[in-house]
N, C-alpha and C positions, 0 to 999 in steps of 0.2 A: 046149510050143511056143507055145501060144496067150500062156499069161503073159509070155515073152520078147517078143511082139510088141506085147501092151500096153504092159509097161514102155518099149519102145523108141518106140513111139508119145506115152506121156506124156513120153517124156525129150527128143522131139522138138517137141513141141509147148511144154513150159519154156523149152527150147532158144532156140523162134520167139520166144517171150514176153519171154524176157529182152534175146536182140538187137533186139526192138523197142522196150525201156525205154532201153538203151542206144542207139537208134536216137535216141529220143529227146527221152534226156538230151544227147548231143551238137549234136543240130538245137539246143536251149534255149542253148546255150552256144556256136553258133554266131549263132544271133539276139542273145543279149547281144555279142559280140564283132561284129558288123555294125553296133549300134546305139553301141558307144563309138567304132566308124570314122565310122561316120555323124557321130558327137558333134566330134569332133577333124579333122574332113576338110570339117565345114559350115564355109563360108566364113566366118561372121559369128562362130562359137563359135572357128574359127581367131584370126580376128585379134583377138578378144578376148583372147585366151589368150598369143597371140602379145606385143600390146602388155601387157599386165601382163608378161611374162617380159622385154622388156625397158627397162621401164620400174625391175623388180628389179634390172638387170645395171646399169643406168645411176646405182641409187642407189648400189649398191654398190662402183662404180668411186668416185662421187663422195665414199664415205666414209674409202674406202683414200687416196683423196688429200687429204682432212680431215686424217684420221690421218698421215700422210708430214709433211704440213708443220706439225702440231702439234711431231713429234718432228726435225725441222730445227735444229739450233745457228740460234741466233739472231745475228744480229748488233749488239753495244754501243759505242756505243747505236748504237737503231733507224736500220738501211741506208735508213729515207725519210725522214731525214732529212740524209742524205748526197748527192751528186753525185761523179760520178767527174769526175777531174782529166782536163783536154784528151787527156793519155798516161797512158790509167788504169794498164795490166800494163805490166811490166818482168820478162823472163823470166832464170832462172839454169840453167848448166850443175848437173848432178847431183854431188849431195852439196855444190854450193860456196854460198857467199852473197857472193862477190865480185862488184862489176859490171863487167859489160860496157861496152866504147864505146856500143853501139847505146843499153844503157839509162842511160848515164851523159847521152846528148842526149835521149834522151826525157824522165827526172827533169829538166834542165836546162828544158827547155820550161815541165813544171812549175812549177819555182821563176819564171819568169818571171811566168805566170802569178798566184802567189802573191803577191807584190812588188807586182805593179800592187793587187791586192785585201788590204790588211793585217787585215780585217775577218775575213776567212777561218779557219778552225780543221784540220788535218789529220788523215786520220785515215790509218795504213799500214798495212792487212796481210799478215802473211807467209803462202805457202801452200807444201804439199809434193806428191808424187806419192807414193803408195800404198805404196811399199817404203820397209823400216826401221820401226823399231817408233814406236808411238802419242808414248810418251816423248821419244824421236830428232827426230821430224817437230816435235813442236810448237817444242823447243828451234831448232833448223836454220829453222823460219818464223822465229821472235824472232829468229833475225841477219840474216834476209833483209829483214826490214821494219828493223831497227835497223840497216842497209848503207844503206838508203833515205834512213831518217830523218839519218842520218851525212854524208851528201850533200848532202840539202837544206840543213841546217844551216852547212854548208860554204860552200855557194854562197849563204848572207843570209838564210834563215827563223828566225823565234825559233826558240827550240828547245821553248820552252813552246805555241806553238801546235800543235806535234805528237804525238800519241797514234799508241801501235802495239800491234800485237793480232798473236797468232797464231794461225791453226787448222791448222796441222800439214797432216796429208791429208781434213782433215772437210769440205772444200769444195771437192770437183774441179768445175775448167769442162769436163773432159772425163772419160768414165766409162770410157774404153778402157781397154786394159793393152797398150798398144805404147810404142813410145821416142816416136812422136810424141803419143799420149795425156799421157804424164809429163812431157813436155818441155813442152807447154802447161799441167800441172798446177803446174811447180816457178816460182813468179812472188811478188810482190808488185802490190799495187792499191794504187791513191792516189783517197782519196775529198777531198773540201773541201764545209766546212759552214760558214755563219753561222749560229751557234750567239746 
């Protein structure tokens, strides 16, 4: 009996021992966990931390948009050295390249324009909206700008002062996917440069 009460005596007193190392080892692990609150929660180590996190967000925004306009088609030659014509867009119904009245007076404006200025060089391009394939779109821009150019030519421009370019769907003015995103996508632009 005597030995049962020892044993249970040292097994109680280990017992005490060890829930006091575990005592504390969790107080030491709560002083570190108060002291990294404390670290992150100081005002002055906040806004430090703060402002480097967004001074990373900010470069990194600025790279992606580095990056985006590295990889933009270009425009040939360089769009600054272009100006849009008085009625830069003339819009087309889907799938056609025929014009319209509306853009048959708008172009007409242009040519006026052009007449007074024989100096001038033009530049047309065709664009699409998003459906049809890459192939489809570019060719359908090329009759869109070349209905343009068919016109001016018509109404009294050289014909050698006009260049025309297509990009298909690689340059929407609108990024929608509704009938009026496309419908403002499927256009020709008229730039004029003294070249």
């Amino acid at each position: 009996m005597m030995r049962t009460f020892l044993f249970f005596a040292v097994f109680l007193a280990a017992g005490f021992g060890l829930a006091g190392m575990e005592t504390r080892g969790q107080n030491a692990a709560a002083a570190r966990l108060g002291a990294d609150l404390a670290e992150t929660t100081h005002p002055d180590i906040f806004r430090a931390k703060l402002k480097k996190k967004v001074k990373k967000t900010a470069e990194a925004i600025t790279q992606k948009k580095e990056e985006k306009a590295k990889n933009l088609p270009m425009r040939t030659p360089m769009l600054s050295l272009w100006k849009a014509l008085p009625i830069k867009s003339v819009y087309f119904d889907y799938n056609m390249w025929n014009l319209k009245p509306v853009a048959q007076q708008g172009i007409s404006v242009n040519i006026d324009f052009l007449k007074s200025n024989p100096e001038c060089y033009i530049l047309i391009e065709g664009h699409c909206d998003e459906r049809g394939t890459p192939e489809y779109n570019i060719a359908l821009g090329d009759q869109r700008a070349n209905a343009v150019k068919t016109f001016m030519v018509e109404g009294g421009v050289a014909e050698e002062r006009i260049t025309t370019k297509s990009w298909g769907e690689e340059l929407p003015v609108d990024l929608g996917h509704s009938e009026d995103a496309w419908g403002r996508n499927r256009r020709a632009e008229m730039y004029f440069s003294k070249l």
